[in-house]
C-alpha positions in Angstrom: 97.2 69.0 92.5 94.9 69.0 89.7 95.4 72.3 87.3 92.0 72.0 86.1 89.4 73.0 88.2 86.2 75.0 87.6 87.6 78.2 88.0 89.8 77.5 85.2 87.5 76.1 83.2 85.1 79.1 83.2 88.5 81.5 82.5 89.3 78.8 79.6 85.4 78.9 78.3 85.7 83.2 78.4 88.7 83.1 76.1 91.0 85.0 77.8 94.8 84.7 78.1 96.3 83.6 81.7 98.8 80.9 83.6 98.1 78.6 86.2 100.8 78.8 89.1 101.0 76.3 92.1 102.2 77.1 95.3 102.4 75.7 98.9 100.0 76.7 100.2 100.2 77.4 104.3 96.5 76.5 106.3 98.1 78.1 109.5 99.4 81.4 107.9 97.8 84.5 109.4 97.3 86.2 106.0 96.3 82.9 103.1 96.6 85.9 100.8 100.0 87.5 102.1 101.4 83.8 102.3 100.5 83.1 98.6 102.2 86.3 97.7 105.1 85.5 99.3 105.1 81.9 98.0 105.0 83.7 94.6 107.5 86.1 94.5 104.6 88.8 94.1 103.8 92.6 95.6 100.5 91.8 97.8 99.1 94.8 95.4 99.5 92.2 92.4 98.2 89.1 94.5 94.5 89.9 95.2 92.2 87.8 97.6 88.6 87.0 96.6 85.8 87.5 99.7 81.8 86.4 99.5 80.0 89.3 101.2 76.4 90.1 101.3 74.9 93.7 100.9 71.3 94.2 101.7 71.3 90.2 102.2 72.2 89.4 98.7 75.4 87.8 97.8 78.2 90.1 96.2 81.7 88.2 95.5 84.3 90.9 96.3 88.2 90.5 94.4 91.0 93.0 96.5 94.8 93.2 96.9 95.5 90.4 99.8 97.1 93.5 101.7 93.9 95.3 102.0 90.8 95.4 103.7 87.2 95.9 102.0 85.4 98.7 103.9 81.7 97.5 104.0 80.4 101.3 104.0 82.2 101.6 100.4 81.3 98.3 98.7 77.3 98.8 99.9 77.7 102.3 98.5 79.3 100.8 95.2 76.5 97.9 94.9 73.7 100.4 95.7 72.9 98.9 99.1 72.3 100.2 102.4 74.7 97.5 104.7 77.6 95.0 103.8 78.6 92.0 105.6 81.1 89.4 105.5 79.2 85.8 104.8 79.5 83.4 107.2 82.3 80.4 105.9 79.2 77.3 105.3 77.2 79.7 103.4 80.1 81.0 101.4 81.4 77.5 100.6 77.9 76.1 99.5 77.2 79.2 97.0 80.2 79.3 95.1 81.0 75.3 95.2 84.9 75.8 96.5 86.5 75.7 100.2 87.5 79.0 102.2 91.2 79.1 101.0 90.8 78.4 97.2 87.3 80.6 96.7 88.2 81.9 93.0 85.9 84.4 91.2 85.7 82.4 88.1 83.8 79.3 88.1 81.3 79.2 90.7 78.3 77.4 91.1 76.3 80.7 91.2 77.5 83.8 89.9 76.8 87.0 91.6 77.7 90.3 91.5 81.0 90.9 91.6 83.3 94.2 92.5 87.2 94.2 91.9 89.3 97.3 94.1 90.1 99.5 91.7 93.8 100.0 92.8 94.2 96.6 91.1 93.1 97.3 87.9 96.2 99.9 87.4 98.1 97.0 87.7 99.8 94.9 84.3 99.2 91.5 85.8 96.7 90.6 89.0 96.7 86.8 90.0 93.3 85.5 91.6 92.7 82.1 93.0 92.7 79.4 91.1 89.6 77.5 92.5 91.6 75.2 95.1 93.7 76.1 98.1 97.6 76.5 96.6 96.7 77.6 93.1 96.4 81.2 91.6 95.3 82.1 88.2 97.9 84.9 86.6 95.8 87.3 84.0 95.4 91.0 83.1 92.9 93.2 85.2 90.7 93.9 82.4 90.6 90.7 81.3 89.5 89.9 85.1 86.7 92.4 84.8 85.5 91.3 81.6 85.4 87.9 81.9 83.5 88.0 85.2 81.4 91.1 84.2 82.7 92.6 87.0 82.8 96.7 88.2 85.9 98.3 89.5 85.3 100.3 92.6 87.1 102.0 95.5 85.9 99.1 97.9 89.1 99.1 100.1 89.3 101.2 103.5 
């Protein structure tokens, strides 16, 4: 498994502090970001899953705790739109350049508006996927938001 990737990359290029952690990572687990959590040792809180929505029909990448759910009334509300959807798996995959499974925030082909759960910024460390399946990129939460230019809202239900 390569630990360079373009999620790294763009984390290296922002010039802030992280690790790199590998990890088996599980195709056939119900949760990918419960299993990864598990595989490292973390509170699901600390372990946060990345998700390519759409509000209003434009892209948004959302970045939560892998034991929550995004509530698509509160991130349209947060992004200023009127409805929030999940986007489907082939357009999801083409925008941001990485498979379902190892979508990071950092590094993709076009970036977008992005929201992070606030809950996870209260936390010391936050891990976010590496940019392929079985790989998880360990940094602080404001380093998360800076580097991505992202917000911090109550997106969760």
């Amino acid at each position: 498994m390569s630990k360079s990737t373009p999620a790294t990359l763009a984390a290296q290029k922002a010039g802030i502090a992280f690790t790199v952690h590998a990890y088996d990572y599980d195709p056939e687990a119900e949760s990918i970001g419960l299993q990864a959590a598990e595989a490292l040792g973390e509170q699901p809180g600390r372990v946060l899953k990345t998700l390519m929505t759409e509000v209003d029909g434009k892209p948004v990448c959302v970045v939560l705790p892998s034991d929550r759910e995004v509530s698509m009334k509160k991130l349209a509300a947060a992004a200023g739109g009127k409805s929030a959807a999940m986007m489907r798996v082939p357009d999801a995959e083409r925008l941001t350049g990485y498979r379902v499974g190892g979508i990071s925030p950092f590094g993709q082909k076009k970036r977008v508006p992005t929201f992070v759960e606030a809950a996870a910024t209260s936390e010391t460390y936050v891990f976010v996927n590496g940019g392929q399946r079985g790989l998880q990129i360990r940094l602080a939460p404001a380093d998360l938001l800076a580097a991505l230019g992202a917000k911090a809202a109550v997106i969760a239900g």
